[in-house]
C-alpha positions as CSV (number, residue, x, y, z in Angstrom):
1,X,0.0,0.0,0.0
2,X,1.5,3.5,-0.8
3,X,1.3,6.3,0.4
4,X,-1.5,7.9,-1.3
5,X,-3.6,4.7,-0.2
6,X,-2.9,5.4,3.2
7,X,-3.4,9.0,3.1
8,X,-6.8,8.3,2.2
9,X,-7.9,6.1,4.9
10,X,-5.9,8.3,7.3
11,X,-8.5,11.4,6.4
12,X,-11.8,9.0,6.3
13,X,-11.1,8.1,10.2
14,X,-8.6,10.2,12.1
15,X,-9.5,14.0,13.1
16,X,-9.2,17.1,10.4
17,X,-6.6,19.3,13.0
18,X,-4.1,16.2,12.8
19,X,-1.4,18.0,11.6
20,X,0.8,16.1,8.7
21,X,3.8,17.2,7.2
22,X,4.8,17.8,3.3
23,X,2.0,17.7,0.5
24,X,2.4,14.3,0.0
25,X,2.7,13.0,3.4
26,X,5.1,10.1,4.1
27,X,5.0,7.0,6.5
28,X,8.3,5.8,8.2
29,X,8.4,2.4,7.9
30,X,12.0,1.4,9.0
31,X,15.2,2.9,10.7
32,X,18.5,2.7,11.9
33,X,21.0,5.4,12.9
34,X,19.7,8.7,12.5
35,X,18.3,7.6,8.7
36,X,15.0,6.5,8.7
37,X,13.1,4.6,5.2
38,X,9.1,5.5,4.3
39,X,6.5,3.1,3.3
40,X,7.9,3.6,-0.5
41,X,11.4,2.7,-0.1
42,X,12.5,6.0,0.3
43,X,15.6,6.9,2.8
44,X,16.2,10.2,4.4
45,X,18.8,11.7,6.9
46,X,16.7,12.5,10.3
47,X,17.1,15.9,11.4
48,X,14.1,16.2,13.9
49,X,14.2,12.9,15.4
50,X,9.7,12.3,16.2
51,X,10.0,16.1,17.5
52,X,13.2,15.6,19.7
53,X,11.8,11.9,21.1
54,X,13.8,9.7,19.4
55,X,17.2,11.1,21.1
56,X,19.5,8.3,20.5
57,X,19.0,7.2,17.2
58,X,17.2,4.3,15.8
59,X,17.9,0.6,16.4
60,X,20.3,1.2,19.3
61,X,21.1,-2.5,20.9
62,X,21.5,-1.5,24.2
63,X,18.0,0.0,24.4
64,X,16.1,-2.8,22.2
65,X,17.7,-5.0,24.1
66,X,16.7,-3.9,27.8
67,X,13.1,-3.8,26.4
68,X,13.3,-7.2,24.9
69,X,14.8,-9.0,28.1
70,X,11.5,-7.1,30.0
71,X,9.2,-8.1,27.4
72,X,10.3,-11.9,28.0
73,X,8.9,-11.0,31.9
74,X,5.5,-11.4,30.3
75,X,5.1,-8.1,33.0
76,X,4.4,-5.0,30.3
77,X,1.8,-3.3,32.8
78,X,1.0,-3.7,36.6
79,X,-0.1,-0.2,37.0
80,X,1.7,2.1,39.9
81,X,-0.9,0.4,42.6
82,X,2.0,-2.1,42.5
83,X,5.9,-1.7,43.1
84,X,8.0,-1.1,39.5
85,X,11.7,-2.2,40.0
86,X,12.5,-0.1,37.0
87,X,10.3,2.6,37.9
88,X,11.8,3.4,41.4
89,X,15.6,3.1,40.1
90,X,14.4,5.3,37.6
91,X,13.1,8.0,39.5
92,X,15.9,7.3,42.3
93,X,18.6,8.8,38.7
94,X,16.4,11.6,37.8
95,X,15.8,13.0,41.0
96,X,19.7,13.0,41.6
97,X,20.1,14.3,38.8
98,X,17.4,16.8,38.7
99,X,19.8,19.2,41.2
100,X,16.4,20.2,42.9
101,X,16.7,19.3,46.9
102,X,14.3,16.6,48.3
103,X,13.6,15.5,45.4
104,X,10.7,13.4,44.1
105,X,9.3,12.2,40.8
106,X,6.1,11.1,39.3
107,X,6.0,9.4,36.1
108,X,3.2,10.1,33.3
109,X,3.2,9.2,29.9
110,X,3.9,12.5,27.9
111,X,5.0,16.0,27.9
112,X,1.3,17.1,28.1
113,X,0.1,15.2,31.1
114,X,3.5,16.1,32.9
115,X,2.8,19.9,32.7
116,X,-0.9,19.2,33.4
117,X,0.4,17.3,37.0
118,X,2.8,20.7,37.6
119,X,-0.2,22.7,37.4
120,X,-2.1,20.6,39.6
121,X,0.8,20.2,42.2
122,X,1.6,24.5,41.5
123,X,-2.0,25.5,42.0
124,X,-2.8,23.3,45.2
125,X,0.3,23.8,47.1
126,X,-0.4,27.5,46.6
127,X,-4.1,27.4,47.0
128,X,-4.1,29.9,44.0
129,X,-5.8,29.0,40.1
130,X,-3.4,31.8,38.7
131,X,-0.6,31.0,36.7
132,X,1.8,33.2,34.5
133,X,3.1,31.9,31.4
134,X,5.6,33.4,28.6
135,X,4.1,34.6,25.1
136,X,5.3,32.4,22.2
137,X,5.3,29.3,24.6
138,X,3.8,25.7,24.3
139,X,2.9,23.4,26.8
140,X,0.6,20.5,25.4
141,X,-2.6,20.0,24.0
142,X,-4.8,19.6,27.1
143,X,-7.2,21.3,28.6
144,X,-4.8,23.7,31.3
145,X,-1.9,23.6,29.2
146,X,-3.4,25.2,26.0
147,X,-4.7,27.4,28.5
148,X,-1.2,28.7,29.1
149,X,0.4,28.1,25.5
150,X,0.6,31.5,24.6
151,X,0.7,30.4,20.8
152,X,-3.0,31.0,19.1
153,X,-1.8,28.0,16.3
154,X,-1.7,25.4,18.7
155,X,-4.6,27.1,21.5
156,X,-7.9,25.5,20.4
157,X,-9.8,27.0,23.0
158,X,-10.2,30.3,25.1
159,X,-11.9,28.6,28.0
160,X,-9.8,27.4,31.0
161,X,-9.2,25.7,34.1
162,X,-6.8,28.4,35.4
163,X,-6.4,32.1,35.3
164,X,-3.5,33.2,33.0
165,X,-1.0,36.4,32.5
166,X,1.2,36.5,29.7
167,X,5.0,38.3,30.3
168,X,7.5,39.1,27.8
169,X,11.2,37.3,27.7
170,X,11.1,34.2,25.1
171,X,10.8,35.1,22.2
172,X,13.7,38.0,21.8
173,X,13.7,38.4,17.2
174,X,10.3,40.0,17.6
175,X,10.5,41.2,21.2
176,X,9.5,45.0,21.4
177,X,13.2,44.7,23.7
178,X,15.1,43.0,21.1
179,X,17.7,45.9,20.3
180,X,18.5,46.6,23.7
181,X,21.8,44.9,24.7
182,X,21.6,41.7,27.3
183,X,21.6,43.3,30.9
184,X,19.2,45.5,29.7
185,X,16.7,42.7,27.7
186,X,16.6,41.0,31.4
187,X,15.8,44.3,33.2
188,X,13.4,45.3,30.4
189,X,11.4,41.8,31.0
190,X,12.0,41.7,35.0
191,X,10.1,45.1,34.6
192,X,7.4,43.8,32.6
193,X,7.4,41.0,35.2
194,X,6.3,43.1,38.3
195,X,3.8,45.2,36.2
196,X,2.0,41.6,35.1
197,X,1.7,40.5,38.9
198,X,0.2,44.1,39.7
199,X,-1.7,44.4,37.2
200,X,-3.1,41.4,36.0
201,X,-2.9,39.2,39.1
202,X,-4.6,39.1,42.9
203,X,-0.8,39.0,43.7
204,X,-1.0,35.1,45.1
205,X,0.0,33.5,41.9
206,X,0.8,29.7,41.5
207,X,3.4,29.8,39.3
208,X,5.6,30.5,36.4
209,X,6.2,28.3,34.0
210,X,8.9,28.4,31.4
211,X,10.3,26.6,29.0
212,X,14.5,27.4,28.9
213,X,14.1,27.2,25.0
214,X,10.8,27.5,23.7
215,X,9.9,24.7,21.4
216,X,6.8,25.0,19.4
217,X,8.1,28.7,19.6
218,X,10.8,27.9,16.8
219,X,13.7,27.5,19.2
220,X,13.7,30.9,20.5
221,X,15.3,31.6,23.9
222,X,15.8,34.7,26.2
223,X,19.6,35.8,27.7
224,X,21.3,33.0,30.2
225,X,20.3,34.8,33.4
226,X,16.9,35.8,32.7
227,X,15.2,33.2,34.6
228,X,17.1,33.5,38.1
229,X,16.7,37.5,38.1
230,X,12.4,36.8,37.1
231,X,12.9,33.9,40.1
232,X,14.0,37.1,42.4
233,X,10.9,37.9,42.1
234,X,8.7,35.2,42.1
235,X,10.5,34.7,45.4
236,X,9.1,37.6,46.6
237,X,5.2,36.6,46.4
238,X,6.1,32.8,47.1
239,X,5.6,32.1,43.4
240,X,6.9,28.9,41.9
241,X,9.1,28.3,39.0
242,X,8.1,25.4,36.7
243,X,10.8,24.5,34.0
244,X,9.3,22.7,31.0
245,X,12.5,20.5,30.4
246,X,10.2,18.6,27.8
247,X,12.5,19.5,24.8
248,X,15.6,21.1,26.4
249,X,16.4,18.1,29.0
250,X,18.6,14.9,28.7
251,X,22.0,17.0,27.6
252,X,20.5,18.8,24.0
253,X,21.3,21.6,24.7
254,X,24.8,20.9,24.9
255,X,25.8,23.1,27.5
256,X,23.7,21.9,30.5
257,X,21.7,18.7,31.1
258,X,19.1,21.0,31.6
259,X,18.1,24.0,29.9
260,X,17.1,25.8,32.9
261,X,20.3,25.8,34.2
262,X,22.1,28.1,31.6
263,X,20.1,30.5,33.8
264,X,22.0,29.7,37.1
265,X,19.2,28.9,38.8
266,X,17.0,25.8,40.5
267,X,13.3,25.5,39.7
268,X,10.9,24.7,42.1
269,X,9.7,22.2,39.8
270,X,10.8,20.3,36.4
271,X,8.7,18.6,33.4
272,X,10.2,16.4,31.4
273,X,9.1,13.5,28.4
274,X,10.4,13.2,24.6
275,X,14.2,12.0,24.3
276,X,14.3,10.0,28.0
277,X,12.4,7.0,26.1
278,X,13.5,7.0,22.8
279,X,10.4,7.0,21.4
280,X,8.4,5.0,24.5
281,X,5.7,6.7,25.9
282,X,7.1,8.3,29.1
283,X,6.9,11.9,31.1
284,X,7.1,13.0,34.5
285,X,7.5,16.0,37.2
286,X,10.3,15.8,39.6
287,X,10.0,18.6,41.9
288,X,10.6,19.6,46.0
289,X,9.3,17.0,48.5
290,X,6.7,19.4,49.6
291,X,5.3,20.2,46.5
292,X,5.0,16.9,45.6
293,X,3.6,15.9,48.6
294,X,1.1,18.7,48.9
295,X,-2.0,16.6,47.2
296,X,-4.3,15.3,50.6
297,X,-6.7,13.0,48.0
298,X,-6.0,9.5,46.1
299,X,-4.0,9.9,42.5
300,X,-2.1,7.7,40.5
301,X,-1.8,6.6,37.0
302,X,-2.6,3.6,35.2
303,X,-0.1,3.7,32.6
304,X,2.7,6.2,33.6
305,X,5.8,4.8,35.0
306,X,5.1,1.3,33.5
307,X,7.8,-1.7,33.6
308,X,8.3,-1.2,29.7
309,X,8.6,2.6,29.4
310,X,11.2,2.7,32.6
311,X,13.0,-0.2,31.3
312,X,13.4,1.4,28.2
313,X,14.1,4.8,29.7
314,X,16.3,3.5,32.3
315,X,18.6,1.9,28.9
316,X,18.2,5.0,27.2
317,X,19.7,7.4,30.4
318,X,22.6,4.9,30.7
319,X,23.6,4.9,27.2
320,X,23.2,9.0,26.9
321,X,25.4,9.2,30.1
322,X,28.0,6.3,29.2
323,X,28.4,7.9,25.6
324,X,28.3,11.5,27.3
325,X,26.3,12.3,24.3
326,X,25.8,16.1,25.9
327,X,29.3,16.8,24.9
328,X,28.6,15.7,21.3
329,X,25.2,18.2,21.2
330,X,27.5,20.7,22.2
331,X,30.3,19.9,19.5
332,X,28.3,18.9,16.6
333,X,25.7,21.7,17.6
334,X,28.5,24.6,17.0
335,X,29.1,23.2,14.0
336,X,25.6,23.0,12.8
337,X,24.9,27.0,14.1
338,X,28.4,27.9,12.8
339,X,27.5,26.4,9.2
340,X,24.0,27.9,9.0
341,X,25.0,31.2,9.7
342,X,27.8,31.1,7.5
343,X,25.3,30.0,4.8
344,X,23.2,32.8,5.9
345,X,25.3,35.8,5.0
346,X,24.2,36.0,1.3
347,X,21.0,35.0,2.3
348,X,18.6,37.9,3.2
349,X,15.9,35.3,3.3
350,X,17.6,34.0,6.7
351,X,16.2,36.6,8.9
352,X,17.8,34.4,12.2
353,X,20.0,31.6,12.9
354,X,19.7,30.7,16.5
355,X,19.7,28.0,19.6
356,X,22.1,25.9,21.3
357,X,23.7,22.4,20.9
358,X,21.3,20.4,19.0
359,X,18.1,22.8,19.1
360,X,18.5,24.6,16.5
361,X,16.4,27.1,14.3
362,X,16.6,29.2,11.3
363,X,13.7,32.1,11.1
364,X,12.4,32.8,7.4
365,X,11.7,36.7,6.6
366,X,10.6,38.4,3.2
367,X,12.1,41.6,2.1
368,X,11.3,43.8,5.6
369,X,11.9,41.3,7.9
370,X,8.6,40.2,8.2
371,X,7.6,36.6,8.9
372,X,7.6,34.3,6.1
373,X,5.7,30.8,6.3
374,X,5.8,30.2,2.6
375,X,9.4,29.8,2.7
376,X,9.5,27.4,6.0
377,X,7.0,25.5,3.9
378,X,9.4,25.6,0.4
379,X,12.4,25.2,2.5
380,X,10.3,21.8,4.7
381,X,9.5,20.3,1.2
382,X,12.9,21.2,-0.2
383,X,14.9,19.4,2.0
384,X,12.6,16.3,2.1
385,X,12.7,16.1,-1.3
386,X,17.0,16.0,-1.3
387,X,16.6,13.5,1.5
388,X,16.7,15.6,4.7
389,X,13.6,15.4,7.6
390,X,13.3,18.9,9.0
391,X,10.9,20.7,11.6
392,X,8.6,23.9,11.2
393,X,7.6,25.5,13.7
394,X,7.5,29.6,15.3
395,X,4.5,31.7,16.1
396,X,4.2,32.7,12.7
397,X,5.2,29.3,11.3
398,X,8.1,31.1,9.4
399,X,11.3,28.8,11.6
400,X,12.9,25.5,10.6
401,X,13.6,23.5,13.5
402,X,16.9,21.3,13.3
403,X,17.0,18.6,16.2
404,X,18.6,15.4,15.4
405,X,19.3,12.5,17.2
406,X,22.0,13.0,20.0
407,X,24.5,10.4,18.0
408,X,24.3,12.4,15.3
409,X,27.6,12.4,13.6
410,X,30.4,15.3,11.8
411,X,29.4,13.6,8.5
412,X,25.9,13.6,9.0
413,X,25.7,17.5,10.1
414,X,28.0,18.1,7.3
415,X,25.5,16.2,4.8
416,X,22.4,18.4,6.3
417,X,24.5,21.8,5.7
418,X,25.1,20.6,2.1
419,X,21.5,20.2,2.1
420,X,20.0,23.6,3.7
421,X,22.5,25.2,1.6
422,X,21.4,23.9,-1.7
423,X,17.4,24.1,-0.8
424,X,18.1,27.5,0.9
């Protein structure tokens, strides 16, 4: 069956707001390395990796492996009513290395539900249903966190469970602060900051919630410092900081395992999902004991923390770690900025090159700067059509997103620069 087949069937049952990508939407059918092969035979480099989740590659022995020798258990659920082995050694490594004190972790099964359980945790241990979120961000596609996605694309409804205000700070091209020099940017948005809790706030806010690079947001990210001077603040009122480490944890951002702490600073609170199962479905908070103790009913979750998903998560940690494959995002990600921009200097099309280690975007302008999406779109179809899997993304849909697989190689960035170059 080929594509078009299955494009076909895929409209006469699954929801119209599915996003695809390309015109002619592809199936991936096999893979290995970072190179994955479509339903037609097809084989293309991988350079955004199931949006960031497939981390390691594809086909890694170590990690099929651990999930084949749990598999052979016969044990694939038990639900958390139950102790999970893999589950408590699990949480045992991300809570050490989390940095937060007295730490503890819950487990859920995407990015989504893990900011959903921060709200709840944020919004009872402050008794408050007010949250502040950053403009240009993305959380998830449920009920609270559209609510505080402060991207209209991707918020599909204006009704919510909480009370949000917006601040400035993550999205610097297209801040109204974007000329001003670094110090200033952070005072600028500390500023802007205070005025939102006056203003727009009873004062007893919940908490922030950030993400260190925003995703969605096409890869856009404030100066290293703004966070601890807005957590100044927060302090201040008793306001917790939430870092959504869904696409900036597990090392990809070359410089710190976590994005958040390019900021020098230590959230109350951390999300995380995407590259720690390889493509299983696992989340989870880890935050302070008390927070995540502050819930006086019943929870748990039927699926989140399973024996598969931490088996497979726990493999995937251990290889990341043993490979120190943070130190490659950080090599292989200069190189990947370094050619881009280079390739962007007789390119007035290439309005930004931006992001660290192996989160990388390139923003698409027309002739006064303004946003372009028909040339993320041309440059998206370009590249798949020479062999290359790119992202889209930004508030105006005008930013290719580069994230490939942590292994990623010197070759293989090379091969993706020859590509952008030519399609660009």
């Amino acid at each position: 069956m080929g594509h078009e087949e299955l494009l076909a069937r895929h409209r006469a049952v699954m929801p119209d707001w599915m996003a695809l990508y390309y015109d002619r939407p592809i199936e991936i059918a096999s893979a290995s390395g970072r190179r994955v092969t479509d339903g037609e035979g097809r084989t293309y480099l991988d350079f955004f990796a199931g949006i960031l989740t497939n981390a390691i590659g594809y086909d890694v022995a170590e990690i099929s492996d651990a999930i084949r020798s749990q598999l052979a258990t016969g044990v694939v659920h038990s639900s958390t009513l139950y102790l999970i082995r893999s589950q408590v050694e699990l949480a045992e490594k991300v809570a050490e290395l989390s940095g937060i004190p007295d730490a503890k972790v819950f487990f859920t099964n995407s990015g989504t539900e893990a900011n959903e359980t921060a709200l709840m945790l944020a919004t009872r241990y402050r008794r408050s249903d007010q949250v502040l979120a950053l403009r240009n961000s993305y959380h998830g596609r449920a009920f609270a966190t559209v609510a505080i996605t402060g991207n209209r694309a991707w918020s599909a409804s204006s009704l919510s469970p909480v009370k949000v205000a917006w601040v400035h700070g993550g999205y610097r091209y297209r801040s109204p602060f974007k000329d001003l020099p670094d110090a200033d940017y952070v005072k600028a948005c500390v500023a802007d900051l205070r005025e939102v809790i006056a203003t727009a706030t009873a004062g007893d806010v919940a908490c922030l919630v950030v993400e260190p690079i925003q995703g969605v947001g096409g890869f856009s990210s404030p100066p290293d410092g703004l966070f601890a001077a807005f957590k100044e603040v927060l302090d201040e009122y008793g306001i917790l900081l939430v870092s959504d480490e869904v696409q900036t944890g597990w090392g990809r951002t070359g410089e710190h395992f976590w994005g958040i702490q390019a900021h020098g600073v230590t959230p109350d609170a951390m999300t995380f999902a995407k590259g720690l199962g390889n493509g299983l479905a696992i989340g989870g908070v880890v935050a302070r004991g008390e927070v995540m103790d502050c819930l006086d009913a019943h929870s748990l979750s039927t699926f989140g923390g399973n024996p598969l998903a931490t088996t497979g998560a726990l493999a995937t940690l251990d290889y990341l770690l043993d490979n120190d494959l943070q130190a490659n995002a950080a090599k292989l990600g200069d190189r990947l900025i370094g050619g881009l921009r280079r390739i962007a200097e007789d390119r007035p099309a290439v309005g930004d090159v931006r992001g660290k280690g192996l989160m990388v975007g390139v923003e698409l302008v027309g002739p006064q700067g303004e946003p372009d999406a028909a040339k993320a779109v041309a440059v998206l179809e370009g590249a798949r059509e020479r062999g290359l899997l790119v992202g889209k993304g930004g508030l105006y849909g005008n930013v290719i997103r580069l994230a490939p697989p942590m292994t990623v190689t010197e070759d293989e960035v090379e091969e993706a620069l020859d590509t952008l170059e030519a399609v660009l």
